[in-house]
C-alpha positions in Angstrom: -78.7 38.8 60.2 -75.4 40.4 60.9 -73.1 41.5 58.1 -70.5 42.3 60.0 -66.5 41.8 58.8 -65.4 38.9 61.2 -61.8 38.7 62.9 -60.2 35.6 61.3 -57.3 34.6 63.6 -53.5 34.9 63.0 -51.8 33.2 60.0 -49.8 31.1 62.3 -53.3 29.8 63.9 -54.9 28.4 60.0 -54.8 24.8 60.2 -52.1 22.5 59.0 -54.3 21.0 56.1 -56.4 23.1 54.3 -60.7 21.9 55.4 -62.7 21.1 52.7 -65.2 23.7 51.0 -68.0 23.1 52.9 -70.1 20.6 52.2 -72.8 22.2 53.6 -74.6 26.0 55.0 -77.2 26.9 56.7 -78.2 29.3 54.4 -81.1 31.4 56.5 -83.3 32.8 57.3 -82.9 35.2 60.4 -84.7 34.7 63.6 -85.6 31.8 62.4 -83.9 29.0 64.4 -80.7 28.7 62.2 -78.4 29.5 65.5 -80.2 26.4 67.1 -80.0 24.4 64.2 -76.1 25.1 63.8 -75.6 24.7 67.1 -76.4 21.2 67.4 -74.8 20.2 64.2 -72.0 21.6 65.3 -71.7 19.5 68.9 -71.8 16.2 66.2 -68.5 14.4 65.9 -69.1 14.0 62.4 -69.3 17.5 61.6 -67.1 20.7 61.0 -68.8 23.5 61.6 -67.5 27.1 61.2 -66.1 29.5 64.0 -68.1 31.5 64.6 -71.1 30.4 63.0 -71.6 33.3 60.7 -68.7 34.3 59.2 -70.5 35.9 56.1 -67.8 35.5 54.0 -68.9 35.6 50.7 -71.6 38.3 51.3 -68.8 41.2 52.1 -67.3 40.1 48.9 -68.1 40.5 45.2 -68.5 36.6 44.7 -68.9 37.3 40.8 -65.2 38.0 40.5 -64.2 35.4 43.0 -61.7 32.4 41.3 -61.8 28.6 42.6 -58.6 29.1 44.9 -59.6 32.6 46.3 -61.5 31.3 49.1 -58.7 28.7 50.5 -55.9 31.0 52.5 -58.6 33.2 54.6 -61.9 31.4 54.7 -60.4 28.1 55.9 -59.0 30.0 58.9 -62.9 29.6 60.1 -62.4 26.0 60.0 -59.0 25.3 61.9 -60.6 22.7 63.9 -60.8 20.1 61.1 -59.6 17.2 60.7 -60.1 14.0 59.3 -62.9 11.9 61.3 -65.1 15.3 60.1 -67.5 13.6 57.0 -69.0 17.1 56.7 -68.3 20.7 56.8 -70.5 23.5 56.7 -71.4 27.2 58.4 -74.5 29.0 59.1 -74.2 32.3 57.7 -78.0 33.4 57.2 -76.8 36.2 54.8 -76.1 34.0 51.9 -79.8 33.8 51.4 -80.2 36.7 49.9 -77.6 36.9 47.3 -78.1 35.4 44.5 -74.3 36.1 43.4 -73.2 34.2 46.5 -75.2 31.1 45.6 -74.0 31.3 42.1 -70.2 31.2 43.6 -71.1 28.3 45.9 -72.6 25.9 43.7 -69.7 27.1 41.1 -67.2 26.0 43.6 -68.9 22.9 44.8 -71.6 21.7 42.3 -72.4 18.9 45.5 -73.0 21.8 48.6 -76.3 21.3 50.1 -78.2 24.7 51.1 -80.1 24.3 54.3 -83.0 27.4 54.6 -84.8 28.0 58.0 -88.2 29.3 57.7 -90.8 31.3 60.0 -94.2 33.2 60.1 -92.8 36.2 58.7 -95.4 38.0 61.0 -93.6 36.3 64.0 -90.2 36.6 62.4 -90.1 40.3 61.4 -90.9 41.7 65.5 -88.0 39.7 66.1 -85.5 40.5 63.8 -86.1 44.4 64.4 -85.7 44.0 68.0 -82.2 42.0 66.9 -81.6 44.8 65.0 -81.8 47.0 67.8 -79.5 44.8 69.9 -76.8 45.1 68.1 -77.3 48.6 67.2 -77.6 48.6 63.0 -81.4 50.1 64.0 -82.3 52.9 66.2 -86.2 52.9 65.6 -87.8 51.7 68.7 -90.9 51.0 67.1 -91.4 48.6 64.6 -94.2 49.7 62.6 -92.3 52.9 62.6 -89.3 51.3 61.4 -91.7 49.8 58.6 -93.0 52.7 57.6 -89.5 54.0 57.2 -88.4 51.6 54.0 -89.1 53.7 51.4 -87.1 56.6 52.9 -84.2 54.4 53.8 -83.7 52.9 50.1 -83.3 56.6 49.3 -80.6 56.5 51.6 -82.5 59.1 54.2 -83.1 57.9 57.4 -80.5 55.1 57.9 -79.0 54.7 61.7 -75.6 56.4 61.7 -74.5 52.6 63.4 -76.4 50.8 60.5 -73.5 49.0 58.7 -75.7 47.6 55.6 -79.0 49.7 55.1 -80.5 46.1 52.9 -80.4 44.9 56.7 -83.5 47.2 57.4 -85.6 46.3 54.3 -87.8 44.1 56.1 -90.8 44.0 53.8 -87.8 42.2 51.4 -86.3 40.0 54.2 -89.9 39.0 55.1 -90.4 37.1 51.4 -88.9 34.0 52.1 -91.0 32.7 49.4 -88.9 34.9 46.7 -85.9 33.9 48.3 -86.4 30.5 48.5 -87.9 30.2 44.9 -84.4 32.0 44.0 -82.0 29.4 46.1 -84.1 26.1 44.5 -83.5 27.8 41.2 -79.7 28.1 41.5 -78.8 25.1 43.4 -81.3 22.5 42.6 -84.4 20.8 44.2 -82.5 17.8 45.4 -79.6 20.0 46.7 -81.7 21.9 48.8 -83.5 21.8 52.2 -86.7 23.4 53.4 -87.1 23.1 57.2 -89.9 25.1 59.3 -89.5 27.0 62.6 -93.1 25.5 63.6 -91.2 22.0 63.4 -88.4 22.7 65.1 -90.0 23.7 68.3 -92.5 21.4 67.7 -90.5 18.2 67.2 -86.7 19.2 67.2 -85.7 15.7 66.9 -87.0 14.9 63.9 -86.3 18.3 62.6 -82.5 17.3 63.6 -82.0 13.5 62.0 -83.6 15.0 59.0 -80.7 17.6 58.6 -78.1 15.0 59.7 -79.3 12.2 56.3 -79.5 15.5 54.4 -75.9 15.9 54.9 -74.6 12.6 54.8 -73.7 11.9 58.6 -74.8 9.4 61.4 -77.6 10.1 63.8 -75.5 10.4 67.1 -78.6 9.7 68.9 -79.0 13.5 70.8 -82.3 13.7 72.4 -81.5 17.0 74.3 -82.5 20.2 71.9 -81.9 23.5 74.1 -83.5 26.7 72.7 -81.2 29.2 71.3 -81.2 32.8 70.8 -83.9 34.3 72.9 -85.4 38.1 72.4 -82.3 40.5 74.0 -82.3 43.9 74.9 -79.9 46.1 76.7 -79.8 47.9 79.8 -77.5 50.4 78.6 -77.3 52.0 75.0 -73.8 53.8 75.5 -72.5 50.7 77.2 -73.6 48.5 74.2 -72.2 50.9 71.5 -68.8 50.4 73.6 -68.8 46.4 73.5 -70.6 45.8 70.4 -69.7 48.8 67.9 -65.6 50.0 70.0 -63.9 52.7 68.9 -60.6 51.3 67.3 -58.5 51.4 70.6 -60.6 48.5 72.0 -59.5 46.4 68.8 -56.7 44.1 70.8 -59.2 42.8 73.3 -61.9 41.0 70.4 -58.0 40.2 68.3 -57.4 38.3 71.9 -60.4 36.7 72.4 -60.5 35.1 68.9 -57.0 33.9 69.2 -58.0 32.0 72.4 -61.0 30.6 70.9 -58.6 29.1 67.6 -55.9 27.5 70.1 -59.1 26.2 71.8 -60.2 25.0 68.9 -57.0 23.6 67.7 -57.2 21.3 70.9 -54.6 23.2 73.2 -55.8 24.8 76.7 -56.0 28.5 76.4 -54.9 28.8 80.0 -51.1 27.6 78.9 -48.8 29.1 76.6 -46.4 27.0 74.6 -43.8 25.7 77.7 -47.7 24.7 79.5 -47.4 27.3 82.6 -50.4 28.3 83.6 -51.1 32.2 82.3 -54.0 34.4 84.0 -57.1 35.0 81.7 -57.0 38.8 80.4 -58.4 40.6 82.8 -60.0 43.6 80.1 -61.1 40.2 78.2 -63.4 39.0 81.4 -64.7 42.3 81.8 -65.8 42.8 78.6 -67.6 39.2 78.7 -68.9 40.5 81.8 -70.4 43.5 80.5 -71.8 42.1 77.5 -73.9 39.4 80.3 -75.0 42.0 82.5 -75.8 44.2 79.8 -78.6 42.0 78.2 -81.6 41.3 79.5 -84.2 39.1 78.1 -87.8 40.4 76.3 -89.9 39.8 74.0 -91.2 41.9 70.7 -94.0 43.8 70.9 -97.1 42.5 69.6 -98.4 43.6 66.4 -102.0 45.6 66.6 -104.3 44.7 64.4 -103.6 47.6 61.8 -100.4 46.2 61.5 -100.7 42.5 61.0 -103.7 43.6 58.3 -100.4 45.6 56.5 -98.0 42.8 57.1 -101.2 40.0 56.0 -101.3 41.8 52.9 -98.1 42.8 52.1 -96.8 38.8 52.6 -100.3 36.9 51.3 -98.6 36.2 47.7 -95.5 35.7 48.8 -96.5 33.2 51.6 -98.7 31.4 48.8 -96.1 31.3 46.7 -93.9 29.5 49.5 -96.7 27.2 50.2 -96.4 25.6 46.8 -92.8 25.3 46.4 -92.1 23.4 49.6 -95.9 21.4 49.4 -97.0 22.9 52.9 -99.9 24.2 53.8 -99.0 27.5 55.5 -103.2 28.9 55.8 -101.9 29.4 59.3 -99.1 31.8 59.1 -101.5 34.9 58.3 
């Protein structure tokens, strides 16, 4: 989960008709298969789905003050790519979970938006989150029982990365209750409104995971039998070269304000390579070194695994909330601790 302000693109590049509020979002949670999820909805000819995937909109905002028309000038700049063979819209921002507020605005705005949560073991789902975490620098705790046993010093506001750009983003014995949060969402929005799927099933049976999503939101199965895994385990090579590509200093601004505008044009159907007269321009050099970078800067790994002290903590801390779960989505979940 990464509540990061996104770059919208220029006012000239917002669509010529305004998209619809989305229809639908992928509302959570992290680490939890919501980036494949929204991936393949988003390859369906049917469906809109935001650029980028999370924009987080209404979880940098106080959506208690929002009015109906607020969200139409800026937000729909994440959806210039519609048009009218799209029969459903939606995003994937895995914040919205955790906000009641933003739920409240959602439904408010459209009564009919179906909420889509993505659930895992939260013993498997917690390693990989705080190694996420570390990726994109909001944590700096190497260790994640340390950065466990850290939680009651951070909601004092002590010990928080000097990077961390939300400190809630470190609470993970509160991201970890998907059973609260999920209680909370079917409460606001409405049983029939909502969604339930499991990681477990998703890797298990993506197909079926998939056409369940697609009847959920009210489009055709286009037949896809091909389900690539998303979003594996990264770390870096090189802290001060990830600060520089993920958190710049304000000088490096133009290259990201460059690379979105690219991807709206794209988007809008024209060739980034051309400029308006179609001559061929040369891709920003800085731009291909910074993609560069970021690749050779990653490598792939896995979290560690939990001792047995620690999944005893973690067994405990989560056996209520996973019971709780259980019962509202009718699964039995024995197996997660």
């Amino acid at each position: 989960m990464e509540i990061v302000e996104p770059r919208l693109p220029a006012a000239s590049d917002a669509p010529g008709g305004i998209a619809p509020f989305p229809d639908f979002f992928v509302v959570g949670a992290p680490r939890c298969g919501t980036t494949a999820l929204s991936r393949y909805l988003s390859q369906h000819p049917q469906v809109c789905f935001s650029k980028p995937k999370e924009p987080h909109y209404f979880a940098r905002i106080d959506a208690r003050h929002l009015q109906e028309a607020d969200w139409s000038s800026e937000y729909a700049r994440f959806f210039a790519h519609y048009h009218e063979g799209h029969r459903a819209v939606g995003e994937g921002s895995v914040s919205y979970l955790y906000f009641e507020e933003t739920l409240e605005y959602i439904t408010r705005i459209n009564p009919e938006a179906r909420l889509i949560a993505m659930l895992r073991n939260p013993l498997e789902m917690l390693p990989s989150y705080h190694l996420r975490m570390l990726y994109i620098l909001e944590e700096d705790v190497e260790l994640f029982d340390t950065a466990w046993g850290l939680q009651e010093a951070r909601v004092r506001g002590e010990r928080v990365p000097k990077l961390c750009t939300d400190p809630r983003l470190l609470h993970y014995g509160e991201i970890g209750k998907l059973g609260e949060q999920v209680d909370r969402m079917l409460r606001v929005a409405g049983r029939e409104k909502c969604l339930v799927l499991l990681h477990d099933d998703l890797v298990r049976d993506p197909r079926s995971v998939y056409r369940q999503a697609l009847r959920f939101i009210g489009v055709d199965d286009d037949g896809r039998t091909e389900f690539p895994s998303r979003q594996a385990s990264r770390r870096y090579r090189h802290r001060w070269l990830q600060r520089l590509l993920y958190k710049p200093p304000v000088v490096y601004e133009s290259l990201f304000e460059e690379r979105l505008a690219r991807a709206a044009h794209k988007a809008k159907g024209q060739d980034p390579k051309h400029g308006p007269g179609g001559t061929e321009r040369k891709k920003s050099l800085p731009l291909r070194l910074h993609k560069r970078l970021r690749k050779w800067n990653r490598v792939v790994a896995k979290p560690r695994p939990l001792d047995e002290r620690m999944r005893a903590l973690l067994r405990e801390h989560f056996a209520a909330d996973v019971e709780k779960l259980a019962k509202l989505i009718d699964r039995d979940l024995g197996h997660w601790l």
